[in-house]
C-alpha positions, 0 to 999 in steps of 0.5 A: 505500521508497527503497534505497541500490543498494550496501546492496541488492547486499550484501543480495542477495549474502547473499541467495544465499549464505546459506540461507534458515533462516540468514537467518530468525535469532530473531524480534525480541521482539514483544508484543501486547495490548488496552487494556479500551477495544478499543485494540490493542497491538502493540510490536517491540523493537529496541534498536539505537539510542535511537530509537522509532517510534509509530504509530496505524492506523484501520481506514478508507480510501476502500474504506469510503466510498460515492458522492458522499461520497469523500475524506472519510478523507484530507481527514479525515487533513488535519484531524486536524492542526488543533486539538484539546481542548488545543491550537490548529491546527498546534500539535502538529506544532510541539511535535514539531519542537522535540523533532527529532521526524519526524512524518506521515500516509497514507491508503489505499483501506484505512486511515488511519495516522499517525506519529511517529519520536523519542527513546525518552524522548520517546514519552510526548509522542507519546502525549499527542498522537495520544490528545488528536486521537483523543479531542476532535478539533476541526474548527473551519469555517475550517480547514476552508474552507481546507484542502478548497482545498488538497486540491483543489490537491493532486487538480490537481497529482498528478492531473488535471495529471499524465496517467500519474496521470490514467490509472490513475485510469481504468483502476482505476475499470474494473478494480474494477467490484464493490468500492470500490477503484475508488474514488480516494484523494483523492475525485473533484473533485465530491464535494471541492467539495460536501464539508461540515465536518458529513460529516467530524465524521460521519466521525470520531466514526463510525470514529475508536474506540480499538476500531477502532484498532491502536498500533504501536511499534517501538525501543528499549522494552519491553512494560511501559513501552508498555503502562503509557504506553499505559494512561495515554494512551488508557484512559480513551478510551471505546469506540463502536460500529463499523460492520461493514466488509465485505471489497470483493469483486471479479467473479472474472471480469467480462469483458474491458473495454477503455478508451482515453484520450486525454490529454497526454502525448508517448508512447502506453503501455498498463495491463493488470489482472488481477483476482486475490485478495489474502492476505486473500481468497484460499482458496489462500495459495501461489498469492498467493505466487506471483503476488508472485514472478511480480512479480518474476520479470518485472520484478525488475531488469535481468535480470527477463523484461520488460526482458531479452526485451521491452527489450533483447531485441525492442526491443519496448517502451522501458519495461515493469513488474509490480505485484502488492499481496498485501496488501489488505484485499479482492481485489487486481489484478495490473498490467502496463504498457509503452511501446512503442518508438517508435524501432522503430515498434512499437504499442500493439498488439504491446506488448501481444501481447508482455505476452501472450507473456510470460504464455502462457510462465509458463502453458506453461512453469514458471521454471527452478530457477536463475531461481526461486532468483533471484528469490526471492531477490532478494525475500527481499534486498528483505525483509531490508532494509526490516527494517533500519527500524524505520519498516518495521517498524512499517509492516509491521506495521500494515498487515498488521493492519489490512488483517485479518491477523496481524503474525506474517506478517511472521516467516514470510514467509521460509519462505513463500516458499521453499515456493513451487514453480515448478509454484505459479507456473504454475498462478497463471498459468494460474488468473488471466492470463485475458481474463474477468479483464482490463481493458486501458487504451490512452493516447494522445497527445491530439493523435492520434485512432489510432495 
């Protein structure tokens, strides 16, 4: 989510200032329920503006697909815009955008979700549409031969022509050896040129159910309106047997793995991954809180450890960052990457001796309270913003679903992590920043054959 730097300074100026209890005021009214079909309802009031936001979330990503049959839940995203029972290619989107409606779609290694922002007068038309595709989606051949060329373009473009994609892609395939998250969103080349029409119907009928589905709405409505739209839209939708998903389980630790690439890019630059548990899979919550306030703690801004002590302070590196997705429906990786700082000579080798350093500190030394209350509060003023949409909202919501757990997460975030101490994050550094844990990718330059 893009944030406009003005807002998020005031954000972080409340922040600091106000205690957490205070800035954790009532919950927005939030409502849950079934359709008899297994449909689940989730609805946020929020009535700011005459605005809602409709969501649907399956429970199917790349993480559910299996060798040589790979990108079939984006390609799959792709035709759920090209007809149905009632309407022909492209026509729903059109009926969208005559009513000033937003309207999209993602895939992730762990869902498929599509959207629609519009009038709260308008939500109905929403849910005629999204229930028509769910209920008699019609795939016809020749959109199909169509747009699998289009998906192959848009592998070229965001991926195979663009070296820092390239290399993660790699460097993700070493670092999840056990689970399906090694597995690329939009499928690997071969299985896109070999893919049929017959596999994505396949697709469809196996994991588009009312029963493996979660409706999201956020805006200016109430439960009753939802629930009664909602029954009218998707009930008479029947529900079908599921497959039984299995949570993509990593090696704790595998072993150290090392990769190296070359490719066409002008500087060298470095992927270090941890293997780490997410919310979902970890039996210790607060150590998952603390591994998202080392995130910050070391990549958080301009006074964040990376750039204060590598940039500026070494001149180590031109660049570094963290990354840390808690919210995954299986176990997750903790990511660091650096560029070294060519300006200074510096290698590929001392940058990551200095990503070390960085890590061996937290494991020796916990963060000052001073630097703990920073951070955390820099990601609580992160929070409190996306929570000024209603299309965060949503999302939040729905991927917490999805993903296997409660959207009433979200309104104990806050408190969550104020509990977190700064001997949590020592221990999390000491349990997960290990070599047994590690997989490292070096990109070159592809005209160098070393450094």
């Amino acid at each position: 989510m893009k944030m406009l730097a003005r807002r998020a300074a005031g954000l972080l100026l409340v922040a600091f200032c106000l205690p957490l209890t205070a800035q954790a005021a009532e919950p927005q009214p939030t409502h849950e329920f079934s359709l008899e079909n297994g449909l689940k309802v989730i609805v946020r009031e929020d009535h700011r503006a005459p605005v809602v936001v409709s969501q649907i979330w399956y429970k199917v990503g790349s993480s559910y697909e299996t060798p040589g049959q790979t990108g079939l839940s984006h390609a799959l995203e792709h035709m759920m815009f090209k007809g149905s029972r009632k309407l022909g290619p492209g026509e729903a989107s059109r009926i969208l955008r005559e009513l000033g409606a937003e309207e999209n779609a993602f895939t992730s290694d762990d869902y498929t979700a599509y959207y629609q922002v519009l009038a709260r007068d308008r939500l109905s038309v929403a849910f005629e549409l999204e229930a028509d595709r769910l209920a008699s989606l019609r795939l016809p051949p020749e959109e199909f031969s169509r747009e699998i060329e289009v998906i192959k373009e848009e592998r070229r473009l965001r991926t195979d022509d663009k070296p820092s994609a390239l290399a993660y892609e790699r460097f993700q395939a070493l670092a999840y050896p056990a689970s399906g998250y090694h597995t690329p969103t939009i499928g690997w080349m071969a299985d896109l040129k070999r893919m049929t029409v017959a596999e994505l119907r396949h697709w469809y009928e196996t994991w588009y159910a009312p029963n493996n589905a979660t409706l999201v709405v956020v805006g200016d409505v109430s439960a009753s309106e939802v629930k009664t739209l909602a029954e009218r839209y998707f009930g008479a939708i029947p529900r079908r047997a599921v497959p039984s998903a299995k949570t993509p389980q990593e090696l704790a630790e595998p072993g150290e793995r090392r990769i190296r690439l070359h490719l066409k890019t002008q500087l060298p630059s470095l992927l270090m991954g941890f293997n780490v548990p997410s919310l979902a899979t970890a039996k210790n919550a607060r150590q998952v809180h603390a591994l998202r306030l080392i995130s910050a703690l070391l990549d958080g801004g301009y006074s964040a450890r990376l750039p204060a002590r590598l940039e500026r302070g070494e001149e180590l590196v031109s660049g570094a960052s963290a990354y840390y997705d808690a919210f995954t429906r299986g176990d997750s990786l903790f990511v660091l990457s650096a560029t070294p700082n060519g300006q200074t000579g510096k290698t590929l080798k001392q940058a990551e001796a200095g990503l070390w350093r960085q890590l061996d500190d937290l494991k020796k030394n916990p963060p000052s309270a001073e630097e703990l209350q920073r951070v955390r509060a820099q990601v609580i003023a992160g929070l409190v913003f996306e929570r000024d949409s209603i299309t965060s909202q949503a999302t939040t919501i729905g991927e917490l679903e999805t993903v296997g757990l409660s959207w009433k997460l979200m309104d104990e975030d806050l408190a969550t992590l104020e509990a977190v101490t700064a001997a949590d994050i020592q221990q999390a550094a000491r349990t997960y920043f290990t070599r047994e844990r590690l997989s490292v990718a070096e990109i070159l330059p592809k005209e160098a054959a070393h450094e």
